[in-house]
MIMILO-63163 format. One record per atom (N, C-alpha, C): residue in three letters; x, y, z. Coordinates in steps of 0.05 Angstrom, whole numbers, plus 32768, in hexadecimal, padded with zeros to 4 digits. Example, Ala and Ser with C-alpha at 12.3 -4.5 7.8 and 13.67 -1.06 7.14 Angstrom:
BEGIN
ALA81087F8E809C ALA80F67FA6809C ALA81087FBE809C SER81017FD3808E SER81117FEB808F SER81028001809D 
//
This chain:
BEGIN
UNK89DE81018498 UNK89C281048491 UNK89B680E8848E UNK89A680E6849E UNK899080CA849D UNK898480C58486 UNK898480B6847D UNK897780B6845F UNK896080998460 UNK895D80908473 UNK894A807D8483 UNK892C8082847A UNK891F806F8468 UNK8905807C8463 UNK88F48073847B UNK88E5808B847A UNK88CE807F8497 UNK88C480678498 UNK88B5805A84AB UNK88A7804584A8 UNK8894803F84A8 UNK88868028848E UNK886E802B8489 UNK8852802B849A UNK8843803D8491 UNK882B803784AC UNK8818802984A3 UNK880A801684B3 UNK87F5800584A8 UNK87D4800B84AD UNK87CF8004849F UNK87B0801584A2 UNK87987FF684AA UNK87917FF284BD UNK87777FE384C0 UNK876D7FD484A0 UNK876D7FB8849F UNK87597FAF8489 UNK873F7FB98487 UNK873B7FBF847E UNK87197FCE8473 UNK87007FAE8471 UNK86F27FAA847C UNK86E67F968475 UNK86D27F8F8462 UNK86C97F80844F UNK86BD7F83843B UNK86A77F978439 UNK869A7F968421 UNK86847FAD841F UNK86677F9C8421 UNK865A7F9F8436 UNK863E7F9A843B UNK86327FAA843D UNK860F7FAC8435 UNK85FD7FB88432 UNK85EE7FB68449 UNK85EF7FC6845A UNK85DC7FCF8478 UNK85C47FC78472 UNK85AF7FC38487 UNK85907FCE8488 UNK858D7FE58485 UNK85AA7FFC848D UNK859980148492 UNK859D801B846E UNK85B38014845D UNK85B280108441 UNK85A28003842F UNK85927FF78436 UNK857D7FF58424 UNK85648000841A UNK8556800683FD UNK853F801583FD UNK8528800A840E UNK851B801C8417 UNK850780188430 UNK84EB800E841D UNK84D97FFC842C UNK84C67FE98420 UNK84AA7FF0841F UNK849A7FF48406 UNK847F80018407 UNK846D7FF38410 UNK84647FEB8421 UNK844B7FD7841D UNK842E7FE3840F UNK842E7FFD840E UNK84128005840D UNK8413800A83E9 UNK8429800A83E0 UNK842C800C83BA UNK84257FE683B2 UNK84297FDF83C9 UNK84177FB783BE UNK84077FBD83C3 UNK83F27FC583D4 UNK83DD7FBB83D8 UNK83D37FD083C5 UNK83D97FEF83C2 UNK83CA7FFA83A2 UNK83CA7FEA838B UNK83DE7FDC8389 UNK83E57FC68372 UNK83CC7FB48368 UNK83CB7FA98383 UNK83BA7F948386 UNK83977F9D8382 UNK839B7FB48392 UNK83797FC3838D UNK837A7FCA836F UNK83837FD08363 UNK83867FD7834D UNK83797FC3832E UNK83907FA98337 UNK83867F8B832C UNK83627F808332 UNK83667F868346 UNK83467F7F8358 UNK83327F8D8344 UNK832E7FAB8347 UNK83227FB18334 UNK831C7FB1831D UNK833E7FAF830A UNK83397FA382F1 UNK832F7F8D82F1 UNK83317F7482FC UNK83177F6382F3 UNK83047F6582FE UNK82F97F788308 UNK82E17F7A8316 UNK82CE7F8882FA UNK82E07F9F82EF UNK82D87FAF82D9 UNK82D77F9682BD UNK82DF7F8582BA UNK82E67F7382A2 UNK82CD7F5E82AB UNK82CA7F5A82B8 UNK82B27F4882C3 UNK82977F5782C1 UNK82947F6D82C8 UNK827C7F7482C5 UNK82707F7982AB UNK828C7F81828D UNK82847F8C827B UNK82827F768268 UNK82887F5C8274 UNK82827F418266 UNK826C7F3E8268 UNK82657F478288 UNK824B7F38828A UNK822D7F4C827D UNK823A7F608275 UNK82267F74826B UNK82267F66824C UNK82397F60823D UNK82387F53821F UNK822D7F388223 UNK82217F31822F UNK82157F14822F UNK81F97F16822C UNK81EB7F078218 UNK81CF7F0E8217 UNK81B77EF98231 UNK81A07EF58231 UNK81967EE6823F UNK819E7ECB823B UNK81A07EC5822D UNK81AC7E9E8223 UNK81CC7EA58229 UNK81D87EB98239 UNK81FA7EB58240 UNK82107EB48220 UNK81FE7EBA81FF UNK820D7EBF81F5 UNK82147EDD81EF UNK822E7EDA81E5 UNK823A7EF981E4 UNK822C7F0881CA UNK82297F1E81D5 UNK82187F2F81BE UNK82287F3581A9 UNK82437F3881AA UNK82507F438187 UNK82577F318183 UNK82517F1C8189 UNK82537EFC8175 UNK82377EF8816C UNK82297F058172 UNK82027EFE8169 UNK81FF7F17815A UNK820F7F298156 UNK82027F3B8141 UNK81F87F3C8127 UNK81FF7F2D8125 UNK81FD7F298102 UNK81DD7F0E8107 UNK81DF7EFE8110 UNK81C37EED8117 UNK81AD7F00812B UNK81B97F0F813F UNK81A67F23814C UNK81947F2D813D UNK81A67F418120 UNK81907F53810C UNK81877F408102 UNK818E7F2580F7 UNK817C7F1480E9 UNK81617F1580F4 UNK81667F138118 UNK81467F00811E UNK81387F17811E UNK81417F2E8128 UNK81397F4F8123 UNK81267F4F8110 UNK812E7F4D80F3 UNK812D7F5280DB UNK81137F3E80DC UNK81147F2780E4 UNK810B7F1180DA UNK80EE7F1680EB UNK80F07F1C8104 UNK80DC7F21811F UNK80C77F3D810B UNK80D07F548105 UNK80C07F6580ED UNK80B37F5680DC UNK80BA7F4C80CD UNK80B77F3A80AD UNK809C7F2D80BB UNK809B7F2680D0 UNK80877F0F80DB UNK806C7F2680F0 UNK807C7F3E80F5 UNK80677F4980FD UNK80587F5780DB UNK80647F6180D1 UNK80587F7080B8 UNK80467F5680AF UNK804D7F3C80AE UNK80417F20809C UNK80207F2A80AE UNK80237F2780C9 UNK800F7F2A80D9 UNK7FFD7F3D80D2 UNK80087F5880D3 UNK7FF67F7680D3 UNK7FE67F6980B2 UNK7FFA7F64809E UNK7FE47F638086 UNK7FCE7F4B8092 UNK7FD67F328092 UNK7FBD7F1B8095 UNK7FA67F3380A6 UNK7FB37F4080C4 UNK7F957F4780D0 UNK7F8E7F5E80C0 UNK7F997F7080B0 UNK7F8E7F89809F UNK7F757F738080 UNK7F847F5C8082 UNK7F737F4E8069 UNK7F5B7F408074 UNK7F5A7F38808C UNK7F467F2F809F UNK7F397F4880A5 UNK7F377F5F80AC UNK7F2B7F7380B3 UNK7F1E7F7D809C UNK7F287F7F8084 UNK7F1F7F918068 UNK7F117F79805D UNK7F0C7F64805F UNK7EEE7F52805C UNK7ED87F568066 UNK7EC67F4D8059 UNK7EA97F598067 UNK7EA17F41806D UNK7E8D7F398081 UNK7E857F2D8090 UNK7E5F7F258076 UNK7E677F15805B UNK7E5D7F168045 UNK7E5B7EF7803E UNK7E477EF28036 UNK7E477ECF802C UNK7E547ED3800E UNK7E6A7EDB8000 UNK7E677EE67FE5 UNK7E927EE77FDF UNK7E9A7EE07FCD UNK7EB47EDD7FCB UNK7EBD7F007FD1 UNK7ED97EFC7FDD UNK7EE37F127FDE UNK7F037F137FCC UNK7F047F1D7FBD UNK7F167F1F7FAC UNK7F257F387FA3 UNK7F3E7F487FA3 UNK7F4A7F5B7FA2 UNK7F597F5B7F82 UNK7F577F6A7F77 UNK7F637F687F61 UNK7F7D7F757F5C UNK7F8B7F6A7F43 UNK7FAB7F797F42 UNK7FA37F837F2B UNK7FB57F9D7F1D UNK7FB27F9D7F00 UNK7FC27F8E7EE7 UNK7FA67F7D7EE8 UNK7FAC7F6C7ECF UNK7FA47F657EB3 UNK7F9B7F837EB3 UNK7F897F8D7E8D UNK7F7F7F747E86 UNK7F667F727EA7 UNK7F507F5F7E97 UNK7F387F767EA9 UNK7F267F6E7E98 UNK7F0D7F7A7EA6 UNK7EFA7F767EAD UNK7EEA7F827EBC UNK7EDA7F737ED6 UNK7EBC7F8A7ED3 UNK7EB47F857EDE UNK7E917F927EE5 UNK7E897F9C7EF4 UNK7E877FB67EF7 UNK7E847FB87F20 UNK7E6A7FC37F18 UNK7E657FBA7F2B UNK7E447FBA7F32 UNK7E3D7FCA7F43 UNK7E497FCF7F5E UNK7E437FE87F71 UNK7E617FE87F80 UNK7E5A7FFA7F91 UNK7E6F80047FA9 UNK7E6780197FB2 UNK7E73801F7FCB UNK7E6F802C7FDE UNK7E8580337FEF UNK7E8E804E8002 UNK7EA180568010 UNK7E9780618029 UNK7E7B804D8035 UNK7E7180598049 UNK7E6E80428058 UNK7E7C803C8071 UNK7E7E802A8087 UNK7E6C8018808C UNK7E56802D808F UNK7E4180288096 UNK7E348016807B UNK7E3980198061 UNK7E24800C8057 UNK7E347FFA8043 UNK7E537FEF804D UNK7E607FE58047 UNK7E4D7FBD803A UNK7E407FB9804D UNK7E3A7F9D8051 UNK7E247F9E803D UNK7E107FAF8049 UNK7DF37FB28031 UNK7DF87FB5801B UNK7E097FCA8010 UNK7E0E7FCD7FF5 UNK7E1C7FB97FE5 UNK7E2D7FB27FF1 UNK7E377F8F7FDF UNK7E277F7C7FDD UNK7E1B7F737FFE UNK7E067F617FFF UNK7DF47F5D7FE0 UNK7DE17F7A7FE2 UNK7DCF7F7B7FD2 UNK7DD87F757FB1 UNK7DF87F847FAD UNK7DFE7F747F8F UNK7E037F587F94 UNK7E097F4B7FA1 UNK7E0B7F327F9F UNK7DF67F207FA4 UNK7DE77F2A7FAB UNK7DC47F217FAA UNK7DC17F257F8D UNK7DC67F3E7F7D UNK7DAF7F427F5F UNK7DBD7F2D7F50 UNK7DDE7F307F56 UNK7DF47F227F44 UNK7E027F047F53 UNK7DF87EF07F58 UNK7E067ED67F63 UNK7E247ED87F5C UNK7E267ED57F47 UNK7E477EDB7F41 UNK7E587EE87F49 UNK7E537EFF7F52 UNK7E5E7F117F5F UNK7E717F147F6E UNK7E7F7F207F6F UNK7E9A7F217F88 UNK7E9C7F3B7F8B UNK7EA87F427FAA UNK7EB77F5B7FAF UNK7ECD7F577FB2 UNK7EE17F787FB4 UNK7EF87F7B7FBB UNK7EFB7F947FCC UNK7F0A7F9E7FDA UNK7F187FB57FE8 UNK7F287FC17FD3 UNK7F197FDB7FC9 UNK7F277FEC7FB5 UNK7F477FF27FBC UNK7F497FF77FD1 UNK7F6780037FE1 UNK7F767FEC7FE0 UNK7F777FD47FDA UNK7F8E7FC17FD3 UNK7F807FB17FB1 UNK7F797FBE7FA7 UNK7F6C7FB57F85 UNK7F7B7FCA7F73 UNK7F7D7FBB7F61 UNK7F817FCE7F4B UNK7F807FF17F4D UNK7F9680037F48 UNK7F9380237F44 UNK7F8180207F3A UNK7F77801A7F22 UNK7F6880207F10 UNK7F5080277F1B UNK7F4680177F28 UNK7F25801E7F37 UNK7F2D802F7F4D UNK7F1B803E7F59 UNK7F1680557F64 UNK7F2A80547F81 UNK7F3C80567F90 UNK7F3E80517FA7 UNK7F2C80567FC0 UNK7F2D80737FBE UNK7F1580767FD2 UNK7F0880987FD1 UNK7EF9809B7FDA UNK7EEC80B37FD8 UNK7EEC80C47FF5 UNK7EEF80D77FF3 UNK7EEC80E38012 UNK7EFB80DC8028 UNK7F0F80CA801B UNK7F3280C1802C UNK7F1F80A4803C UNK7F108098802F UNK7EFB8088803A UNK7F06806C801C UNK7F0980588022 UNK7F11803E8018 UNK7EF780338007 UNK7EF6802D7FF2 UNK7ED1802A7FE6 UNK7ED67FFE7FE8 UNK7EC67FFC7FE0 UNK7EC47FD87FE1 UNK7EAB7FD87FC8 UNK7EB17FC57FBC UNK7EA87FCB7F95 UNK7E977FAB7F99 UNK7E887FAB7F97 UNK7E7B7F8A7F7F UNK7E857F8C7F68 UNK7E8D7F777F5B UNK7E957F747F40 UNK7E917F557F3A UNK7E897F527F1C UNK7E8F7F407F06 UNK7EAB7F397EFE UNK7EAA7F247EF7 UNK7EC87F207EEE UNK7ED97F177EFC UNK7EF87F137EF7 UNK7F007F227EDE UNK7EF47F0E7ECA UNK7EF47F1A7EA9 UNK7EEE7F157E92 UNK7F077F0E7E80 UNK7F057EF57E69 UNK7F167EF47E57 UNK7F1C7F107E49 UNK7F097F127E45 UNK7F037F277E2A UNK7EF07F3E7E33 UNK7EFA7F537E29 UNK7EE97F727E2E UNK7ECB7F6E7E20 UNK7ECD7F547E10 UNK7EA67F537DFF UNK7EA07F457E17 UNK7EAB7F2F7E26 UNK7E9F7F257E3C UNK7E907F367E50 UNK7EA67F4B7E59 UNK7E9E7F587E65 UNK7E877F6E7E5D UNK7E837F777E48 UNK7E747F8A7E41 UNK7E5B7F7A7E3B UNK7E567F657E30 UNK7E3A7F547E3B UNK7E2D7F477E4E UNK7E457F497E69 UNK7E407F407E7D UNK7E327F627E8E UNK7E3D7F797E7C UNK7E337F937E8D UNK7E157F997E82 UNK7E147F917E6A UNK7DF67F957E5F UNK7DE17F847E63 UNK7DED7F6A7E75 UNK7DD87F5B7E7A UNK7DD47F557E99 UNK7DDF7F747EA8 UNK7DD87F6D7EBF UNK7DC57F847EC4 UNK7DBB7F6F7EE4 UNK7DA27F917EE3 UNK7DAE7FA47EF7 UNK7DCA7FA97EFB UNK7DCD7FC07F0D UNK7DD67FDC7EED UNK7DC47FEA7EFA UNK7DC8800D7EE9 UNK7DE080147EE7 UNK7DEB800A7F01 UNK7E0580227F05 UNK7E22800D7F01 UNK7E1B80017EF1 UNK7E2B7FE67EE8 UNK7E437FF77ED9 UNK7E5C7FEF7ED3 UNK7E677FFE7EBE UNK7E817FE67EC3 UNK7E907FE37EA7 UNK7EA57FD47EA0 UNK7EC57FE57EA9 UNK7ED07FD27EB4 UNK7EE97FE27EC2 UNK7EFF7FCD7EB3 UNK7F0F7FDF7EA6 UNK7F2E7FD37E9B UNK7F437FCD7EBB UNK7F477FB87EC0 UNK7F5A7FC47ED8 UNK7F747FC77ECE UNK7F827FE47ECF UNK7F997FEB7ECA UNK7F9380067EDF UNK7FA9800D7ED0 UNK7FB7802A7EEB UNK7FA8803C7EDC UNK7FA980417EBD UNK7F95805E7EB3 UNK7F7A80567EB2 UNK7F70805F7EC6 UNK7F5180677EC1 UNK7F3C80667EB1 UNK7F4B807A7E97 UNK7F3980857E7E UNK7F35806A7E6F UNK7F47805D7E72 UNK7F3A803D7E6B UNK7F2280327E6A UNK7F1D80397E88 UNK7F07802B7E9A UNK7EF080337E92 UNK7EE980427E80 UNK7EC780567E71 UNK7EB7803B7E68 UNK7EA1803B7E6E UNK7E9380237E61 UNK7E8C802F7E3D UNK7E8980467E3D UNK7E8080487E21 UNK7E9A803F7E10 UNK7EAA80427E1E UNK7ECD80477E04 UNK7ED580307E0D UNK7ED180207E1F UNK7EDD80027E2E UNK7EC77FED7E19 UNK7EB27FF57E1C UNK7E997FE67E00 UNK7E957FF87DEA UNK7EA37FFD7DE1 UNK7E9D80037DC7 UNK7E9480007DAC UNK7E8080077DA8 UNK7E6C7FFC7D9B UNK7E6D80137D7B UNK7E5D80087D67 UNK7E5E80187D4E UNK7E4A80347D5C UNK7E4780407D57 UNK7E2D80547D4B UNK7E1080517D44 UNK7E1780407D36 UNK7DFB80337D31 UNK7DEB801A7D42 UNK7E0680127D4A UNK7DF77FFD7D5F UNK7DF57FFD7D7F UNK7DF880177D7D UNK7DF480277D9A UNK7DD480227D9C UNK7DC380217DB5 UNK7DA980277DAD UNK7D9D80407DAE UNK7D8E804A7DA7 UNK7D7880677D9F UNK7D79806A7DB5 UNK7D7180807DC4 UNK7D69808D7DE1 UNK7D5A809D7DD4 UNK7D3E809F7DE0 UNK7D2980BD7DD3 UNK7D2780C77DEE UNK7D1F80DC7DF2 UNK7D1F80EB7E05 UNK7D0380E77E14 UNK7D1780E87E2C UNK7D0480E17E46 UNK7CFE80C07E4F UNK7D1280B37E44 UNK7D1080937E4E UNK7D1D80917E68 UNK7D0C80817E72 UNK7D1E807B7E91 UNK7D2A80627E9F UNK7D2E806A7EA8 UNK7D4D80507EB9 UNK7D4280347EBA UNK7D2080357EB4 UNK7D1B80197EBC UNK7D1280097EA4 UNK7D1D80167E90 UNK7D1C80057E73 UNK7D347FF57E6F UNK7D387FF27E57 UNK7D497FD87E57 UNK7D657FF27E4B UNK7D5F80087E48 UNK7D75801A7E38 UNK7D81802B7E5A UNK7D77801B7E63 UNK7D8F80257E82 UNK7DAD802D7E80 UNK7DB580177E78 UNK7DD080157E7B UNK7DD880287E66 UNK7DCD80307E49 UNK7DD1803D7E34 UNK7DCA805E7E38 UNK7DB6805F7E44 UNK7DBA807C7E57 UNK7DD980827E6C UNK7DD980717E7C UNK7DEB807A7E8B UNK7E03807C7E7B UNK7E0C80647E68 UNK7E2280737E5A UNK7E2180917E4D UNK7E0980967E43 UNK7E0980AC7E33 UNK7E0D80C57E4B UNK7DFC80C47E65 UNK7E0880DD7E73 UNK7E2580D57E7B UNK7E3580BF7E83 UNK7E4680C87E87 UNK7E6080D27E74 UNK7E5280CE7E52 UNK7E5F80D57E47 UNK7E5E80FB7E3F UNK7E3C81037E40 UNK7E46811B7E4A UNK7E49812B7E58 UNK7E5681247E6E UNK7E5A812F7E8A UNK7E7C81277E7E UNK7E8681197E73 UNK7E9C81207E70 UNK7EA781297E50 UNK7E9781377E4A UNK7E94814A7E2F UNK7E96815D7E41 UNK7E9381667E57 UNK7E93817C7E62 UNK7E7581847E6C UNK7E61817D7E69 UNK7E4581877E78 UNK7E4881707E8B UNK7E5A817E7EA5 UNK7E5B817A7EC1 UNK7E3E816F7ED1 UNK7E2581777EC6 UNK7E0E817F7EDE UNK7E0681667ECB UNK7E1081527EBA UNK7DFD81387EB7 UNK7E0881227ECD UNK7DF2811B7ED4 UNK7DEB81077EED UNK7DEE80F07EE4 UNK7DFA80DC7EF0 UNK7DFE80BB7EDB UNK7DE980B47EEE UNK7DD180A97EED UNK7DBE80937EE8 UNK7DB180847EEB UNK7DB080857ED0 UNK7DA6807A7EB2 UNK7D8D807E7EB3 UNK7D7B80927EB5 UNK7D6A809D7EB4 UNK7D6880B97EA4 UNK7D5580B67E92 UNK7D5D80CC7E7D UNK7D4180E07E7C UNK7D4380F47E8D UNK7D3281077E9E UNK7D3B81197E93 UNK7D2981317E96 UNK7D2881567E82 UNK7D4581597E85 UNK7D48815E7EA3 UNK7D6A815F7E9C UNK7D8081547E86 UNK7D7981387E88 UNK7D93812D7E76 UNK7D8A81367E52 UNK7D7381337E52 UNK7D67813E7E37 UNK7D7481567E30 UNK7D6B816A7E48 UNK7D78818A7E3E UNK7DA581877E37 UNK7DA781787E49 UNK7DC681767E44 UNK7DCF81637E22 UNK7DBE81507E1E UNK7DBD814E7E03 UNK7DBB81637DE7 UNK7DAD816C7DF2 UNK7D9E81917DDC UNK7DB9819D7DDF UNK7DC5819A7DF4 UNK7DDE81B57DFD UNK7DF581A87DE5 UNK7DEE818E7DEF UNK7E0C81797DE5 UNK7E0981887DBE UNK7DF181787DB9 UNK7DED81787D99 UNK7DF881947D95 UNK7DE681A37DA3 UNK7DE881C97D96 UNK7E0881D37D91 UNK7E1A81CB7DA8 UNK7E3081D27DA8 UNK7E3E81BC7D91 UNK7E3C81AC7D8E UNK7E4681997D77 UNK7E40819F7D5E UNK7E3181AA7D58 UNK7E1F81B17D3C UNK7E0681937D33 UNK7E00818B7D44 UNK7DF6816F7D3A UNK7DCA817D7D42 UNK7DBB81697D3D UNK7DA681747D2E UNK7D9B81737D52 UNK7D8E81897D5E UNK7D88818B7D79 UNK7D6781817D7D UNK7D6681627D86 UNK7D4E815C7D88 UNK7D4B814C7DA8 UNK7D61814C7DB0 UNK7D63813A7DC8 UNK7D5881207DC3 UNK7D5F81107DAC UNK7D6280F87DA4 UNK7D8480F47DA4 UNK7D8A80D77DAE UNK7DA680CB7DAA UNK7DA780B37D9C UNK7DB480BB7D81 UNK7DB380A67D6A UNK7DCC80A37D5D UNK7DCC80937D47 UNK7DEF80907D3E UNK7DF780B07D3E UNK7DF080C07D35 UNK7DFC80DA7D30 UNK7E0680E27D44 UNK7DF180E67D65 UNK7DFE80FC7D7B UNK7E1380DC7D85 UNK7E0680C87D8A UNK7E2180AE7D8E UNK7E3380AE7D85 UNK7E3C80B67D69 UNK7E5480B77D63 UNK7E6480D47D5B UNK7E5780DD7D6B UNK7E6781017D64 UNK7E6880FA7D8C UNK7E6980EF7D9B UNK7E7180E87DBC UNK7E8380D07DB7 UNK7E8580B87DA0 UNK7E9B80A97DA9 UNK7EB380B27D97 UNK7EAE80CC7D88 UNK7EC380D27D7D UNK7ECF80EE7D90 UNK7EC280F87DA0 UNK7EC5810F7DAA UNK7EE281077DC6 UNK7EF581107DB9 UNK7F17810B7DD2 UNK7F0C810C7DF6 UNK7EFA811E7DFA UNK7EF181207E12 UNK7EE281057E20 UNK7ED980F27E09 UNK7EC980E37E18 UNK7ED180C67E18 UNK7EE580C57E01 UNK7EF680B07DFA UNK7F1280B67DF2 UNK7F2180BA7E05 UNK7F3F80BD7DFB UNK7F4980B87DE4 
//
């Protein structure tokens, strides 16, 4: 028995391991050039939205925000400065005569007339500042609450005296002028102030006499008109201020006394004078 091992067989060297062309991953060209379009547009998009944050002077707007609202702020401030000067230029009258606006400063002044009619804005001041040299107006709608603002949603414009140190100043400066419809004004915010009888207040006795049937062109003018408007605000509504003291105002005197208990002669003397400056209705 052969016991001969076979003989070995040889097998070809294998030659190293190289990577083919046909082994390699195959090449995109068209994933670069999306690449590339891609980049293109992003700064195409980054460029435009710069150039939208740039103001006319090329600075950037959210670095000017905070100075932007300043000039904002500041550009208003200078229009409003404007609208008042031309609203203060417009609400003057075209008047040889001071124009003056008052604040409330519980001093008091004299008004002499006014008016809330466009039309007779100029004449009616004119003419007090003709009777009264001294004289000044103001535009009720920027003056003192206290005096009237306006009537009929209509702005009034006042002549007045003053202002005065003192409420005696003023109350001798109202009795020594010759407008009728003169009356002493407190300027403050309450009104009921503003009464010439309760703003001059005088004794009783040194009120003067009124006999019935004197009229406006005596020297007890101004002393009539207080008395109707003091009772028209006693409540007899239908007395007319003035200062003319006609059947009418007489009969509302008779009414006044009768309902008071006082002696009914349509005379006004310390007695019916001081049963009106004591009466809450006509002096707070």
């Amino acid at each position: 028995m052969d016991l001969t091992p076979p003989p070995l067989v040889s097998h070809p060297a294998r030659p190293p391991h190289t990577t083919s062309d046909d082994d390699k991953p195959p090449r995109r060209p068209w994933l670069i050039g999306a690449l590339a379009a891609c980049l293109f547009l992003l700064c195409l998009v980054s460029g435009i939205v710069t150039f939208a944050l740039l103001d006319d002077n090329g600075h950037h707007v959210a670095d000017d925000d905070t100075s932007g609202n300043e000039e904002v702020d500041s550009d208003d401030g200078e229009e409003e400065e404007e609208k008042e000067e031309e609203d203060g230029a417009t609400n003057e009258l075209d008047l040889d005569m001071p124009f003056q606006n008052l604040s409330c400063a519980q001093e008091h002044i004299v008004l002499l007339a006014s008016t809330d009619s466009p039309s007779a804005y100029e004449a009616v001041i004119s003419e007090a500042g003709q009777a009264e040299p001294d004289a000044s107006y103001l535009y009720t709608d920027e003056s003192c609450s206290g005096i009237v603002q306006e009537t009929g949603g209509r702005p009034l414009y006042a002549a007045y005296l003053g202002p005065f140190n003192s409420q005696a100043e003023a109350c001798t400066a109202m009795r020594n002028t010759e407008a009728l419809t003169s009356e002493v004004a407190l300027l403050t915010r309450d009104r009921s102030q503003a009464r010439p009888l309760c703003v001059c207040r005088e004794s009783a006795e040194s009120l003067p006499r009124i006999d019935p049937g004197v009229g406006g062109s005596s020297a007890l003018g101004h002393a009539v008109r207080e008395l109707q408007d003091a009772l028209r605000r006693a409540g007899h509504t239908a007395s007319v201020v003035d200062g003319v003291s006609d059947a009418a105002t007489v009969s509302l005197i008779k009414a006044y006394q009768a309902a008071n208990d006082l002696p009914v002669d349509g005379w006004v003397g310390p007695v019916t004078w001081g049963a009106l400056l004591d009466d809450p209705q006509v002096c707070p």
